[in-house]
N, C-alpha and C positions, 0 to 999 in steps of 0.2 A: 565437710570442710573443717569444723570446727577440732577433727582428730589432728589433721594436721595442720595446724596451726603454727605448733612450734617446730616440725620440721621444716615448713618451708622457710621461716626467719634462718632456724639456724643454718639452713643449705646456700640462701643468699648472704649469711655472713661470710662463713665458710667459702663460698666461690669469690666474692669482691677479696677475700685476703691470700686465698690461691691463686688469686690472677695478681694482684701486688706483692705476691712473691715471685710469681714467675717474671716479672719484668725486671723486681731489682736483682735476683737471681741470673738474668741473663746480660741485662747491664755490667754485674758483676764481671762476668766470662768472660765477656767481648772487651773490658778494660785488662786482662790477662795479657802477659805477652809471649803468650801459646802459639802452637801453630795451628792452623783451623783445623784439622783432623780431631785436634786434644779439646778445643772448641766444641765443635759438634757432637764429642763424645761427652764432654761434661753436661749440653745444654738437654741429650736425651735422658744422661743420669736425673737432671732436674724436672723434668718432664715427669719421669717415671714416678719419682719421688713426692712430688705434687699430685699427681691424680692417687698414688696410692693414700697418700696422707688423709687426701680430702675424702674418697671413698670410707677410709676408715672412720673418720669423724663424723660422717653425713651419716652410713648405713644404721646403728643404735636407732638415733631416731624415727628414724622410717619405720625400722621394723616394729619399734614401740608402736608407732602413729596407727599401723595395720593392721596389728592384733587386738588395738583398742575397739579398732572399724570391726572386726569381724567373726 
């Protein structure tokens, strides 16, 4: 447990400011005066862009945490 320590901090920073981006992210869209097709296309752009983000930020330290384990 003690390998990953600082992975799981930084995974729960990481997902509470991934999920407060996705809200004021979608807040943002839905105040747009798009039409809901340009909507729903922006809100998967954000989507994407969110899990990729966070993936890229969270994996380093796993993989550090893992190699330390093993």
């Amino acid at each position: 447990m003690r390998h990953f320590k600082l992975s799981i901090i930084v995974s729960c920073i990481v997902f509470v400011l991934a999920i407060g981006g996705g809200i004021a992210g979608m807040v943002r869209i839905d105040k747009t005066g798009k039409s809901n097709r340009e909507k729903r296309i922006r809100a998967e752009k954000l989507g994407s862009g969110i899990a990729t983000f966070t993936g890229i930020v969270i994996a380093p330290f796993w993989w550090f945490a893992a190699a330390r384990l093993g």
